[in-house]
C-alpha positions in Angstrom: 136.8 28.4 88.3 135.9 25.2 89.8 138.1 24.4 93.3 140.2 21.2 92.2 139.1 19.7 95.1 136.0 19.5 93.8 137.2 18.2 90.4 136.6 14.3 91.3 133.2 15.0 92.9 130.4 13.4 91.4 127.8 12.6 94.9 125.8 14.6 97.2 125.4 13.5 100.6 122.8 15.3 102.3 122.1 14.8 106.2 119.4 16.5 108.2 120.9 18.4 111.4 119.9 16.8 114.7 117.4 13.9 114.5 118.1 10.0 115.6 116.0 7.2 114.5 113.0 5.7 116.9 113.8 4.0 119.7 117.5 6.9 119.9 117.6 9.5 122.2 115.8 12.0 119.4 116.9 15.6 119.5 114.6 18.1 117.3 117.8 20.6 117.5 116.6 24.3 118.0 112.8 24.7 118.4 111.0 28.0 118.4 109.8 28.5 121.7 106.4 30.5 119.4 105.1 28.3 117.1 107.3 24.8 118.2 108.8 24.1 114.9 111.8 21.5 115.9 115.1 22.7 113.5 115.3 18.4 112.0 112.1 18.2 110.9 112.3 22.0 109.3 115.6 20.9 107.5 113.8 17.8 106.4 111.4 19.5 104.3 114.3 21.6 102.9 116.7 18.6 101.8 113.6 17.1 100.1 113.1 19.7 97.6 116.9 19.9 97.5 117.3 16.6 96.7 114.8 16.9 93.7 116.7 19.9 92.7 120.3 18.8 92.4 118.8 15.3 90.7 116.9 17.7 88.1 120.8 19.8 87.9 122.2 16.1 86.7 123.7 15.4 90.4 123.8 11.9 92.1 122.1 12.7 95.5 121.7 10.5 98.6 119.9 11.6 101.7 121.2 9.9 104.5 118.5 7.7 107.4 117.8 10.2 109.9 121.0 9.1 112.5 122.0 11.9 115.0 125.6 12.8 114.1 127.6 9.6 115.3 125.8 7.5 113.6 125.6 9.5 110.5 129.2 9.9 110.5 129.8 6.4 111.1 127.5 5.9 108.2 128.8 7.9 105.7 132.6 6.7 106.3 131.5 3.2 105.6 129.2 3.6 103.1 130.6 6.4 100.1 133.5 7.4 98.9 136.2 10.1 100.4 137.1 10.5 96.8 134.3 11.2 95.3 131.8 12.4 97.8 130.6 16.0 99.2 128.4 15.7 102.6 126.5 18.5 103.3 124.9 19.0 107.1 122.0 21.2 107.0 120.4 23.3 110.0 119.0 26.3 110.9 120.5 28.9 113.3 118.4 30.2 116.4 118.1 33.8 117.2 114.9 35.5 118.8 112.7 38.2 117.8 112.1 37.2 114.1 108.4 39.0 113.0 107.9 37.1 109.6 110.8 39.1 107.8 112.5 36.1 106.0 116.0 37.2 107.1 117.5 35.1 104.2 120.8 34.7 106.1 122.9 31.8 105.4 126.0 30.1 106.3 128.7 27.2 105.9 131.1 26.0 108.4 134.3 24.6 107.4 137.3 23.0 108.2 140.4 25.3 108.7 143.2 23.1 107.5 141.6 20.6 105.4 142.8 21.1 101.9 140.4 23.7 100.1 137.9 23.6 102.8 137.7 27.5 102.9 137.9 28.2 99.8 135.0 26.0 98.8 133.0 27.7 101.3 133.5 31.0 100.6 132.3 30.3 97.0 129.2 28.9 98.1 128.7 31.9 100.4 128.8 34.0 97.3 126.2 31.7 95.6 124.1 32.2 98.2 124.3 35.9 97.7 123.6 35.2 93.9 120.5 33.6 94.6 119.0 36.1 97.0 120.5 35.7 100.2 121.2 38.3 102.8 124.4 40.0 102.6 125.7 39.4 106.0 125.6 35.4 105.1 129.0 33.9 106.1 131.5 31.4 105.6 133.7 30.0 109.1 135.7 28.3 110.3 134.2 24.8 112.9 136.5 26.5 115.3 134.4 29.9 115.1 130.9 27.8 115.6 129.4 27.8 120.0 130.8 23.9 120.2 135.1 24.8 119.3 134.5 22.6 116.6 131.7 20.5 114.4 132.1 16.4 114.4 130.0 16.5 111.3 133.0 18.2 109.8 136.0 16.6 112.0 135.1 12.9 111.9 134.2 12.7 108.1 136.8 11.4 105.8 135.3 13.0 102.6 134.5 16.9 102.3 132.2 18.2 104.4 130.4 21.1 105.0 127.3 22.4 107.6 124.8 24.8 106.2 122.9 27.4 108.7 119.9 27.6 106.0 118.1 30.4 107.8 116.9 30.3 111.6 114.4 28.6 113.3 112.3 31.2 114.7 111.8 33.0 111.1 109.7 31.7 108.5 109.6 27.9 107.7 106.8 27.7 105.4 107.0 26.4 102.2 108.0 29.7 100.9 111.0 29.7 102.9 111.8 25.9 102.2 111.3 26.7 98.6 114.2 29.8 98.7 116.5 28.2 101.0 116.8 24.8 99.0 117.0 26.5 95.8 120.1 29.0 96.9 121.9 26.0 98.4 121.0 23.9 95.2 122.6 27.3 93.3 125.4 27.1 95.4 126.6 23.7 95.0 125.9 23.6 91.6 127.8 27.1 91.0 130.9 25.7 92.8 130.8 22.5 90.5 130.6 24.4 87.3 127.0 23.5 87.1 125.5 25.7 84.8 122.3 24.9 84.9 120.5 27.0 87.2 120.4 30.4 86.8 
């Protein structure tokens, strides 16, 4: 059963982890000290075939300019709706000695006391499961995450959630951009009610 939180939403707000526009101090976020590949420009590539998916699911998607978070916040609280909005922060986690195994975990951060918060999270976790992902993917609490807390989830005035869509140092081909942007298209829709994707 639908959270009824969720029951006004009718907007995705999608913002790539990390990043800043030219000219900003631009931070790539994690970056596997192998191959280079910078977390931002890996979530990129996922929220663009996210985007497509939620549109295709009957969703009204905005991906946000590439801000670092103040800006984005600031952005987002001038800009949409606390109503009627969901933002969604994507990332990827950093952990070392991946060899190609597409570990498939996955993970949201929430807010502890914001109304429905946890809840909403814990259904998407089991979405993510649905579609494939590992079993040790989690939902927790900001205050559980290495900073005490997340602004991305603090300083917004509409739901918010952060996705850890995998880590860094595993696979980020188009493969794993292709899995991870599907089971977090999945997972929003199956917290919606969406029935479209099976």
């Amino acid at each position: 059963m639908k959270h009824p939180r969720l029951e006004s939403i009718n907007r995705i707000i999608l913002q790539a982890g990390h990043g800043g526009l030219q000219g900003e101090n631009y931070d790539p976020g994690a970056v596997d000290p192998k191959t280079g590949a910078k977390e931002n420009l890996e979530v990129k590539q996922i929220i663009t075939r996210l985007s497509h998916k939620l549109t295709q699911s009957g969703l009204t998607v905005v991906v946000t300019p590439d801000f670092g978070l103040r800006r984005a916040v600031e952005f987002i609280n001038a800009n949409y709706d606390s109503n009627t909005d969901w933002a969604f922060e994507i990332h990827k986690d950093s952990a070392a000695n991946f060899n190609d195994k597409m570990i498939k975990r996955m993970g949201v951060y929430y807010h502890p006391v914001s109304y429905g918060s946890k809840d909403i999270a814990e259904v998407m976790v089991d979405g993510f499961k649905r579609s494939g992902a590992n079993l040790t993917s989690w939902a927790r609490s900001d205050t559980e995450s290495n900073h005490g807390s997340l602004g991305w989830i603090r300083r917004t005035k509409m739901l918010a959630h952060l996705i850890e869509a995998g880590f860094i140092e595993d696979r980020v081909d188009d493969i794993a951009d292709e899995f991870f942007a599907e089971a977090i298209a999945r997972s929003i829709c199956f917290a919606l009610g969406i029935n479209n994707r099976k």
